[in-house]
Every structure is written in structure tokens, then in C-alpha cells.
MARVEX-159989 format. One record per residue (C-alpha): residue number from 1; residue in one letter; x, y, z. Coordinates in steps of 0.2 Angstrom, whole numbers, always signed. Example, Ala and Ser with C-alpha at 12.3 -4.5 7.8 and 13.67 -1.06 7.14 Angstrom:
// residues 2
pos = 1, code = a, x = +62, y = -22, z = +39 $
pos = 2, code = s, x = +68, y = -5, z = +36 $
***
This chain:
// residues 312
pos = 1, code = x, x = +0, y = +0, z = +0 $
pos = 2, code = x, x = +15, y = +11, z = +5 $
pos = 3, code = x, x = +22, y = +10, z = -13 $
pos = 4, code = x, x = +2, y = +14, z = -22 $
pos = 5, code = x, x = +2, y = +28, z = -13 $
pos = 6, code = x, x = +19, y = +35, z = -16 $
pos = 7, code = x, x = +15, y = +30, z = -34 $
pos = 8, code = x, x = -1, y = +42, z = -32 $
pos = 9, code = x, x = +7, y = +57, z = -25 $
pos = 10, code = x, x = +19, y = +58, z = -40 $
pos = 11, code = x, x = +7, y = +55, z = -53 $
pos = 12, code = x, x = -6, y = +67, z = -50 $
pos = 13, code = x, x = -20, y = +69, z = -63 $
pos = 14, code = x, x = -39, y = +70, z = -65 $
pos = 15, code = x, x = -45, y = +53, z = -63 $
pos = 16, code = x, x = -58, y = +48, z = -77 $
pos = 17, code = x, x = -72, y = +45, z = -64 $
pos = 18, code = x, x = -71, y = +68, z = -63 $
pos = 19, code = x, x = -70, y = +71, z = -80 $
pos = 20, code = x, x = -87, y = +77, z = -84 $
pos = 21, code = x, x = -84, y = +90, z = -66 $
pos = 22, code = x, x = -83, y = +107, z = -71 $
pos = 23, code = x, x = -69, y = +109, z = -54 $
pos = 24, code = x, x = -61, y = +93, z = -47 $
pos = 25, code = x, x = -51, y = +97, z = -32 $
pos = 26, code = x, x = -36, y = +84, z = -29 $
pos = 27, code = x, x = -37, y = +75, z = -12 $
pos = 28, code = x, x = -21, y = +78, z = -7 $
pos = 29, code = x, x = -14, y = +95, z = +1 $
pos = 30, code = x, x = +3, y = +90, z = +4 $
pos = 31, code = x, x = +10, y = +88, z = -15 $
pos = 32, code = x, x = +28, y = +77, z = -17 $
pos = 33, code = x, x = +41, y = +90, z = -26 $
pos = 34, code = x, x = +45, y = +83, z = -42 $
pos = 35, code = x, x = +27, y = +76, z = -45 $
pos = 36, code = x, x = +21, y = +76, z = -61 $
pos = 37, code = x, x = +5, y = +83, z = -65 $
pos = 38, code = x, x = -6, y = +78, z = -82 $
pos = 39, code = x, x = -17, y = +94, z = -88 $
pos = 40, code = x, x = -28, y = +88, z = -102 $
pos = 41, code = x, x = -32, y = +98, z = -115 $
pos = 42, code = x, x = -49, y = +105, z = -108 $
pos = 43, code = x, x = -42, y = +111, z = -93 $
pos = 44, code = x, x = -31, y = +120, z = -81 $
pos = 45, code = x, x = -23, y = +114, z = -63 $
pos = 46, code = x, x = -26, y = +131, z = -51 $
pos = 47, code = x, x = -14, y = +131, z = -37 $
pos = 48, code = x, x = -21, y = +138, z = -20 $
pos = 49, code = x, x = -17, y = +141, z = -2 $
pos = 50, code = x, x = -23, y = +156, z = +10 $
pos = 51, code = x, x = -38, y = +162, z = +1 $
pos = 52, code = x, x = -27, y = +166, z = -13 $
pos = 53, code = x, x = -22, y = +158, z = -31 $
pos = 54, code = x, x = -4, y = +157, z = -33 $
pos = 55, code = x, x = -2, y = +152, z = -50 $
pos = 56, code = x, x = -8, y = +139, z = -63 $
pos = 57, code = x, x = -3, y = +126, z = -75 $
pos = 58, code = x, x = -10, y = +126, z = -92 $
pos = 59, code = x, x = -13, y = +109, z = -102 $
pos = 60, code = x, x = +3, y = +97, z = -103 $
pos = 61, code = x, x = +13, y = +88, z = -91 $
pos = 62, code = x, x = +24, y = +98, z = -78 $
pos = 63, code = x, x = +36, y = +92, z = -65 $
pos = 64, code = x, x = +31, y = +100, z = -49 $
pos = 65, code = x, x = +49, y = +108, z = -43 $
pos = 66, code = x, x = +49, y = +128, z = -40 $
pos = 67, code = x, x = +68, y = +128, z = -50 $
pos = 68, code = x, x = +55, y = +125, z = -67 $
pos = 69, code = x, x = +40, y = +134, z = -58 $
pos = 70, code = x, x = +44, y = +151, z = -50 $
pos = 71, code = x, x = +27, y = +152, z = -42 $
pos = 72, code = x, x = +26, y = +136, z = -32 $
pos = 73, code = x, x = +41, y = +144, z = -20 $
pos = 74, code = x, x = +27, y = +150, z = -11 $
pos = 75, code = x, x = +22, y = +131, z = -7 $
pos = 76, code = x, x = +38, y = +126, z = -2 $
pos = 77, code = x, x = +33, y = +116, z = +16 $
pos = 78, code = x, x = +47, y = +120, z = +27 $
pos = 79, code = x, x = +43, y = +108, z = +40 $
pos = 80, code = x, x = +48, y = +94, z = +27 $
pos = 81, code = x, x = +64, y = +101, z = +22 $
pos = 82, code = x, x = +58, y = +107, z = +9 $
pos = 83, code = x, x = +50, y = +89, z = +1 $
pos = 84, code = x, x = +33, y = +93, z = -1 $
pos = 85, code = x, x = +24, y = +108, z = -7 $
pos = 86, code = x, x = +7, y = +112, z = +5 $
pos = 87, code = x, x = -6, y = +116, z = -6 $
pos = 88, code = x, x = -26, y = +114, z = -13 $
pos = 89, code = x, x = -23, y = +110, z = -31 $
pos = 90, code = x, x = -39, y = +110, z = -42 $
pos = 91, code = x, x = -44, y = +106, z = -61 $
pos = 92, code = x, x = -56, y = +117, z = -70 $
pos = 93, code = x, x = -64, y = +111, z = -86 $
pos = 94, code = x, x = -63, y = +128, z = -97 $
pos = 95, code = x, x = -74, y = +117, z = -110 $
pos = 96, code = x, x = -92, y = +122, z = -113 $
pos = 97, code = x, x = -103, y = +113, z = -105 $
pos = 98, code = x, x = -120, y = +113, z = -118 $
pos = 99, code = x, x = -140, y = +110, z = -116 $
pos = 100, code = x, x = -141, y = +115, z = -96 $
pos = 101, code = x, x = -159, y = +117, z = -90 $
pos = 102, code = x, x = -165, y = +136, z = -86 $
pos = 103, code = x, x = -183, y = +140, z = -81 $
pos = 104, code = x, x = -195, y = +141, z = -66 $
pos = 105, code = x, x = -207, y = +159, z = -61 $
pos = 106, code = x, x = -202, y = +175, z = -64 $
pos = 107, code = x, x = -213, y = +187, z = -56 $
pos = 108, code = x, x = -230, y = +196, z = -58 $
pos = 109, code = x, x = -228, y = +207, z = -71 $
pos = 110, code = x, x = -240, y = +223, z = -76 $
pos = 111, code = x, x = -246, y = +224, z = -93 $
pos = 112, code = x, x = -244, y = +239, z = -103 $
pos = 113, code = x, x = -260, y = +236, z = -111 $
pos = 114, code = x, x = -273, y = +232, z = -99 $
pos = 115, code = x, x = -262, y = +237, z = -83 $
pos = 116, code = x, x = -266, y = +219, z = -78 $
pos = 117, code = x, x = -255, y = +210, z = -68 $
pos = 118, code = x, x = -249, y = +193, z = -78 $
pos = 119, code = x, x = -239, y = +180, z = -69 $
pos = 120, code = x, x = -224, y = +177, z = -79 $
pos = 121, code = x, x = -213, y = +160, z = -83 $
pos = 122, code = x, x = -198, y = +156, z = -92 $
pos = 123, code = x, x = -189, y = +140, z = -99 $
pos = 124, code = x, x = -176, y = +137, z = -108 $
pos = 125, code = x, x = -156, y = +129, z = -108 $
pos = 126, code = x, x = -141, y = +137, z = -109 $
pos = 127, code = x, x = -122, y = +135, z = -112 $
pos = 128, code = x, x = -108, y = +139, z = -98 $
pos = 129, code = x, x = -90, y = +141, z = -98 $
pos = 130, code = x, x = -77, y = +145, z = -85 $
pos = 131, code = x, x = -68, y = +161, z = -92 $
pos = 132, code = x, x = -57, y = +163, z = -78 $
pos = 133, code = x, x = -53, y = +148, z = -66 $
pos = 134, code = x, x = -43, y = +159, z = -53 $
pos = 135, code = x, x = -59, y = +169, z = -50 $
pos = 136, code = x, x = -70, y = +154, z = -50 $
pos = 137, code = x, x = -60, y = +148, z = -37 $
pos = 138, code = x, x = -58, y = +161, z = -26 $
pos = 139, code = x, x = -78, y = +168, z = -26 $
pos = 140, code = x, x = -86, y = +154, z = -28 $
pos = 141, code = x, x = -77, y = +137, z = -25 $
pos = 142, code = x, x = -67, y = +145, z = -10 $
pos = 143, code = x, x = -60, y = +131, z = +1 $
pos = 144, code = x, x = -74, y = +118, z = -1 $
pos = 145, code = x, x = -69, y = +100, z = -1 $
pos = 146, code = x, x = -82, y = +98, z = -16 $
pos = 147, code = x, x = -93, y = +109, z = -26 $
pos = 148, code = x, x = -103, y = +96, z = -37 $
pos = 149, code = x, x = -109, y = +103, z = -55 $
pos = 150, code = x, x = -127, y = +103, z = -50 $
pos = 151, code = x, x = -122, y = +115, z = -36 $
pos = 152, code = x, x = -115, y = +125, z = -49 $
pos = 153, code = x, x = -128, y = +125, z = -62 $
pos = 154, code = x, x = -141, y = +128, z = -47 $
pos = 155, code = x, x = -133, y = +146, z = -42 $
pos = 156, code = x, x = -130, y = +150, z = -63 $
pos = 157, code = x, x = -151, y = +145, z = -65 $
pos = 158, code = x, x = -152, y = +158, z = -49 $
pos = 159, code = x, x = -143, y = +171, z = -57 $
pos = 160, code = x, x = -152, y = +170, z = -74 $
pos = 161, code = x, x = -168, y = +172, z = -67 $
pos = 162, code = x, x = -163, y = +188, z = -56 $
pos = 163, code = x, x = -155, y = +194, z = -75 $
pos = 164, code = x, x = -171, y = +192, z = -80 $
pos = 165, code = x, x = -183, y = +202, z = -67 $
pos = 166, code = x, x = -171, y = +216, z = -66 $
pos = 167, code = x, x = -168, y = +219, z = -83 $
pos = 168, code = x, x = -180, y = +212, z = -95 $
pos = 169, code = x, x = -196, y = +215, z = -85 $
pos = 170, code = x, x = -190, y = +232, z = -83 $
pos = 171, code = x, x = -189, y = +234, z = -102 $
pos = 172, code = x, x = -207, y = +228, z = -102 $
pos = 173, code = x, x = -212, y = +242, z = -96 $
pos = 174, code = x, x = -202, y = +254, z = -103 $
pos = 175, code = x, x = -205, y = +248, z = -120 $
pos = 176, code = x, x = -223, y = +244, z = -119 $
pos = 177, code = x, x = -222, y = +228, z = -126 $
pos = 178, code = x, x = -239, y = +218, z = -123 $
pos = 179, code = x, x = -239, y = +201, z = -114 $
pos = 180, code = x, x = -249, y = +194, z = -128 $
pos = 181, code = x, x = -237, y = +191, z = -142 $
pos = 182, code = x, x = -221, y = +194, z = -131 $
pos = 183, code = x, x = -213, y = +177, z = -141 $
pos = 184, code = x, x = -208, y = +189, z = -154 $
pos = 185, code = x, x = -195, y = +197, z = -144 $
pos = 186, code = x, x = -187, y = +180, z = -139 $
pos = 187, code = x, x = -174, y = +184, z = -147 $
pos = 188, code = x, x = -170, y = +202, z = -140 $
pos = 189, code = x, x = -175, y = +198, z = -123 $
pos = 190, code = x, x = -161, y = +182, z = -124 $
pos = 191, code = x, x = -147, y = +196, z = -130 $
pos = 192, code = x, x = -152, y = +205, z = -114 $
pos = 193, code = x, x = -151, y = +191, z = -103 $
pos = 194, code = x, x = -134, y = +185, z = -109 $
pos = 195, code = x, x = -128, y = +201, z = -107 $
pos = 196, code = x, x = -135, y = +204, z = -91 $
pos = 197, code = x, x = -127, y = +190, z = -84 $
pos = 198, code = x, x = -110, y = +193, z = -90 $
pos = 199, code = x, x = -110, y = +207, z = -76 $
pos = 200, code = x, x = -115, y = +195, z = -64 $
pos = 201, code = x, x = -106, y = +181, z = -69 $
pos = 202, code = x, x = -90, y = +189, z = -73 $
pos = 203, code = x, x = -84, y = +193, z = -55 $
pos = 204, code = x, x = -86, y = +171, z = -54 $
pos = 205, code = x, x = -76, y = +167, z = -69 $
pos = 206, code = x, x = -89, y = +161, z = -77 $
pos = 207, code = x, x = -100, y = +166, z = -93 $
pos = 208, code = x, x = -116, y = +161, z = -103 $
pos = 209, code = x, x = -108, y = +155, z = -120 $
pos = 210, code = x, x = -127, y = +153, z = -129 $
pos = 211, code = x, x = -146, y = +151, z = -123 $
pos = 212, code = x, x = -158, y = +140, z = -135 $
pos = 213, code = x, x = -178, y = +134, z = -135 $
pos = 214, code = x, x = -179, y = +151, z = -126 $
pos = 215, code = x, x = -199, y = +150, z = -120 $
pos = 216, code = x, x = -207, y = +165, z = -108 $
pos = 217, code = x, x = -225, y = +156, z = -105 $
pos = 218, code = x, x = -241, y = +165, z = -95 $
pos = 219, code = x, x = -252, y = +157, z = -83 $
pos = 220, code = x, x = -267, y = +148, z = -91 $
pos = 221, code = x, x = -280, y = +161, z = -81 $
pos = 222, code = x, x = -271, y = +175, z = -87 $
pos = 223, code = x, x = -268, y = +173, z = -103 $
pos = 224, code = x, x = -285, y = +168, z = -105 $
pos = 225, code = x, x = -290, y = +186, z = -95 $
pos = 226, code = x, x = -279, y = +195, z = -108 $
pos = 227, code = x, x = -287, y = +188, z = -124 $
pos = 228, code = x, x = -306, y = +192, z = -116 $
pos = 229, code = x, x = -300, y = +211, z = -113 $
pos = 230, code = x, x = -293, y = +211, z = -131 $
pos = 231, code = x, x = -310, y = +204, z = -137 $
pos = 232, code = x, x = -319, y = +215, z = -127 $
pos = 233, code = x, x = -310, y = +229, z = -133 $
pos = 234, code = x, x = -311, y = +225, z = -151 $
pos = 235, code = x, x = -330, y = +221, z = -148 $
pos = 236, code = x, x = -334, y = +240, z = -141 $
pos = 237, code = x, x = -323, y = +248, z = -157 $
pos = 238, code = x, x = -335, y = +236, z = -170 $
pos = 239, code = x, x = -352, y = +241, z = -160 $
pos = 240, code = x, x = -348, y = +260, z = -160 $
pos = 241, code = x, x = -349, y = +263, z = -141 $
pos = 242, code = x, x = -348, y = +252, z = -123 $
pos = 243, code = x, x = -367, y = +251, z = -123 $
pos = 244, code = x, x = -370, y = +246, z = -138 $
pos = 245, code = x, x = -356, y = +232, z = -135 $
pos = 246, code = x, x = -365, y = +229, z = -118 $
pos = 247, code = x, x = -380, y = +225, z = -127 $
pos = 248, code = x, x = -375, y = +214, z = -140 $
pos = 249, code = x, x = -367, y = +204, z = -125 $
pos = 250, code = x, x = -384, y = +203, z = -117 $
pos = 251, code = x, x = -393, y = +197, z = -131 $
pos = 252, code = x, x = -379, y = +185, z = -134 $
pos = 253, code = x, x = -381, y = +179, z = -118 $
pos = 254, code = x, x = -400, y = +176, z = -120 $
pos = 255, code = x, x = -397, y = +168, z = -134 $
pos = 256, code = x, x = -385, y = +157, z = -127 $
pos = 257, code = x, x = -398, y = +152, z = -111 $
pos = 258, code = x, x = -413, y = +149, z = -123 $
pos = 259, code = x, x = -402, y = +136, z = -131 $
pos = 260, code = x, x = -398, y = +128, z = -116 $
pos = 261, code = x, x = -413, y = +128, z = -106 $
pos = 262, code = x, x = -427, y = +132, z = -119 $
pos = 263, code = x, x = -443, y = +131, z = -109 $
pos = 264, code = x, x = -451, y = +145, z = -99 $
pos = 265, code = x, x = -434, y = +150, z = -91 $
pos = 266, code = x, x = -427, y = +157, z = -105 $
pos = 267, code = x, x = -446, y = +164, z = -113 $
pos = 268, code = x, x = -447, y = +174, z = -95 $
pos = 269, code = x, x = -427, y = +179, z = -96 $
pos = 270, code = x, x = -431, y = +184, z = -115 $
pos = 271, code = x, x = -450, y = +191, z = -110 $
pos = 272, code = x, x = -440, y = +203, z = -96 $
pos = 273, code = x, x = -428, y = +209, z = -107 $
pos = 274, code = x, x = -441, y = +214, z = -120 $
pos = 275, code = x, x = -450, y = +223, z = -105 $
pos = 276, code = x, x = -468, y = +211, z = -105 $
pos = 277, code = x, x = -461, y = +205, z = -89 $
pos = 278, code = x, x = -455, y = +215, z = -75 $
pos = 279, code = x, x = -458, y = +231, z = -83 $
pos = 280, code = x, x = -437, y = +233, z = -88 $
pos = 281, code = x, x = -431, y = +237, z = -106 $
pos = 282, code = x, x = -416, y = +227, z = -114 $
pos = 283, code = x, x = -403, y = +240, z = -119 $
pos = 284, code = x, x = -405, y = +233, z = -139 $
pos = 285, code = x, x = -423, y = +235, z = -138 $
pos = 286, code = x, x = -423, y = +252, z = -128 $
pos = 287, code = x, x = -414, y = +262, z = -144 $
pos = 288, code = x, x = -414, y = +263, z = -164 $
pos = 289, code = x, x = -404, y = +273, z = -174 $
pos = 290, code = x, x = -406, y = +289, z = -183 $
pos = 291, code = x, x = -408, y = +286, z = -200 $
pos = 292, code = x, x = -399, y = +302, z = -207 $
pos = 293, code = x, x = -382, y = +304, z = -191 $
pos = 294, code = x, x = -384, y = +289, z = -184 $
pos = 295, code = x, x = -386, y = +291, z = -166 $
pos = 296, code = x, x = -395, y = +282, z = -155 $
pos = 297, code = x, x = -410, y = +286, z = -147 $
pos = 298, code = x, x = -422, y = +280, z = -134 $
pos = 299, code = x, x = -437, y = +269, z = -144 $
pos = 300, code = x, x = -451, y = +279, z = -140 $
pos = 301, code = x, x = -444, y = +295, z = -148 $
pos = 302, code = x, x = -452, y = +304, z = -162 $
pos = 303, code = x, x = -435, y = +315, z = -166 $
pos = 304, code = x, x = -417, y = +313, z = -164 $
pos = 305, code = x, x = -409, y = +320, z = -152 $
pos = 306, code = x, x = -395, y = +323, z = -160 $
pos = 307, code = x, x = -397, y = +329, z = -177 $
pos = 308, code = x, x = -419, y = +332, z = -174 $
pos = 309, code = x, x = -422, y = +323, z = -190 $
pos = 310, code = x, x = -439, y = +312, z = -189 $
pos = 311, code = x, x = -437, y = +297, z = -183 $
pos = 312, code = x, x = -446, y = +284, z = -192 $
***
């Protein structure tokens, strides 16, 4: 056993097991001199000790002795004579690491064109990269024994989603952009989030590369409260005025019970509204129009109250 693991501490390299781990920190803080260390390609070995990086090894194999590498003369452990270096050595996978999952609730949100408030979602995947493994390190990894990539991936989704409130619910806003129909700016609103994030993210080392099957969904009850104002709306420009609109609604609605229930129900709904029941007028049957301007007038009158023409 004595011989395996002196065989370990001067072979050091990530073992196949981490590869996928965006930082893999070596077990071992009491490093041989002279120990060689394998960098693959995708990856760099960060040196740290104190709250600080004190140096780095880009990909290739390096022989750990500080007359080659001026920086681990820091790491020199004087209580060994010199033998060992005392350090936390870590890989960081500087690869992109595609397809991550992004989504979950955004906030409610105030619609610029009803000044309805609309409960927000968003989904989508995105790509990461580590752009700076000191910093990544030293702000986010710290001293950690283990930072797994889901804990990593957790605190990016985290971060995205503040992106999001801050700067593209802001814009919402600002630029009056309706709920309904907001897919068409999927592709703005994914610029801003990138480039929100790289503020962020930046001080960790870290950056968004890409975002794909971005996705910003409403909740079923208000999306459907959105499309009945827009109806609504387009229904009182048609009809020429809110009562007219009101009253097409009604008669819709009788309509709609006498088709249902048939009967006695709906002849006494439609009998009231024609006023042979309980003495009350329905709003279609209580006006006509004035043949020569158009306005409406109550039925029983003989001129029109706007223009006087006769009514006939």
C-alpha cells in the first residue's frame, strides 16, 4: 500500500471517474516535489493556499519543482525540508458545458396594455463556460472540499432568473411591449439576458456562451383574462360605443340560455328583457338609430336627439 500511494502522490492527474466535473479538487494538500502533474487539454490545474491563487498550469505535463516553476516557491513546506509543497490544487474544465436546463417563475408582471398584472414563466437551456478559473475559485469554489456541477448549475439558474426580473421585466415596461405576443422578442430579450449575466457572472469566472428553446409562458388564467380584454376591446370599437357592445353581449347571452334551457326560463329571461315581464327594457330594444347621423335614441322617440331629423 506504501508503494500505491507514493506511486499516487507523484502521478497526479484527474482521474476519469471527474472528467465530466466542471472543478475537481485533488485530495491531497501535501503535494511530493518533483510530482508530475497531467493537464488535459480542456483544462487547467489552479494552485491555491490562503484564500489566494498562486499560480496555474496550463494543459501538458509539468514536473512540480519551483527551479521550473517560479510560483510554487510559495508552497515550499518547510517543515519537510523542503520535500513537499502544501497546497489545494484544483482542475477546472474551461470546455463548454451545452444544453443546461434554465426556467422556473419570474414574477407578476403589469401589462402595458390592460395594466393587468400577468404571472410570468420562463424555460429554456443554456451553455456555460469558465472564463477565468482563478476567480472561479476564489468567489465561488473558496476552500470547499467539493462543489458538485449541480451546485454550480443551481446558483448559474439563480442568477439568470434575477437577469431576467431586473432587466428584462424592466424593459417591459419601458418599451410597452404587450404580454400577448411577447414570443416575438425572444430573441432580443435572450441578448439582454446574456448580457446581463456577464456582469454577474463575470466577478465568478464564469459566462453564458449561448441560450436555445428560449420559452417566456403566461399562466393559463391569465392569458385567457388577456385575450377576453382584447376581445372586449375589439368588440366596443366594432359596436360603435360600450353600450352598444354591452348590449350585443346581453342578447348574446340570452341567446345562449334559450339554447340551453329552452322552456319557460329562457321565454321569461327573453320576455323581461323585451319589458312584458318585470316592466325593464333590454338595452338593444330600448334604442334605434337615426336614419340620417346615426345616433341612438331611446325607442319611443319621435325626433333625434342629436341631429332632430324624424325618426321613423
Amino acid at each position: 500500500m506504501g508503494f500505491l500511494s507514493d506511486l499516487r502522490r507523484e502521478f497526479i492527474a484527474r482521474p476519469d471517474a471527474y472528467k465530466s466535473e466542471i472543478v475537481f479538487k485533488w485530495p491531497d494538500t501535501n503535494i511530493r516535489r518533483r510530482s508530475q502533474v497531467t493537464v488535459e487539454q480542456d483544462e487547467v490545474a489552479v494552485f491555491f493556499r490562503d484564500g489566494t491563487v498562486r499560480g496555474t498550469l496550463q494543459p501538458g505535463v509539468s514536473t512540480l519543482d519551483s527551479s521550473e516553476i517560479p510560483f510554487l516557491g510559495d508552497l515550499v513546506d518547510s517543515v519537510t525540508g523542503g520535500n513537499y509543497f502544501k497546497t489545494e490544487l484544483y482542475f477546472v474544465s474551461t470546455r463548454e458545458f451545452p444544453n443546461l436546463p434554465f426556467g422556473g417563475m419570474v414574477d407578476n408582471v403589469i401589462d402595458p396594455e390592460t395594466q393587468l398584472a400577468v404571472g410570468l414563466r420562463v424555460y429554456g437551456d443554456y451553455s456555460l463556460k469558465v472564463a477565468a478559473p482563478d476567480m472561479l475559485i476564489v468567489n465561488l469554489v473558496g476552500t470547499r472540499d467539493l462543489l458538485s456541477n449541480d451546485q454550480i448549475t443551481d446558483w448559474m439558474r439563480d442568477q439568470l432568473l434575477k437577469v431576467f426580473r431586473q432587466a428584462v421585466v424592466s424593459h417591459i415596461g419601458a418599451r410597452s411591449w404587450p404580454i400577448l405576443g411577447i414570443a416575438a422578442r425572444n430573441a432580443e430579450i435572450e441578448q439582454e439576458v446574456i448580457e446581463g449575466a456577464s456582469s454577474v457572472l463575470g466577478t465568478y469566472g464564469l459566462k453564458v456562451g449561448r441560450m436555445g428553446n428560449f420559452v417566456i409562458s403566461i399562466k393559463p388564467d391569465d392569458e385567457e383574462a388577456l385575450k377576453k380584454y382584447r376581445r372586449d376591446v375589439q368588440y366596443t370599437k366594432l359596436a360603435g360605443s360600450f353600450q352598444a357592445a354591452a348590449a350585443g353581449e346581453a342578447v348574446e347571452g340570452i341567446g345562449e340560455g334559450a339554447a340551453k334551457g329552452g322552456g319557460s326560463g329562457a321565454a321569461a329571461v327573453i320576455g323581461a328583457g323585451l319589458g312584458l315581464g318585470a316592466g325593464m327594457v333590454a338595452p338593444v330594444a330600448a334604442q334605434r338609430a337615426c336614419p340620417t347621423c346615426g345616433a341612438m335614441n331611446a325607442a319611443a322617440s319621435k325626433f333625434c336627439s342629436n341631429c332632430g331629423h324624424a325618426l321613423s
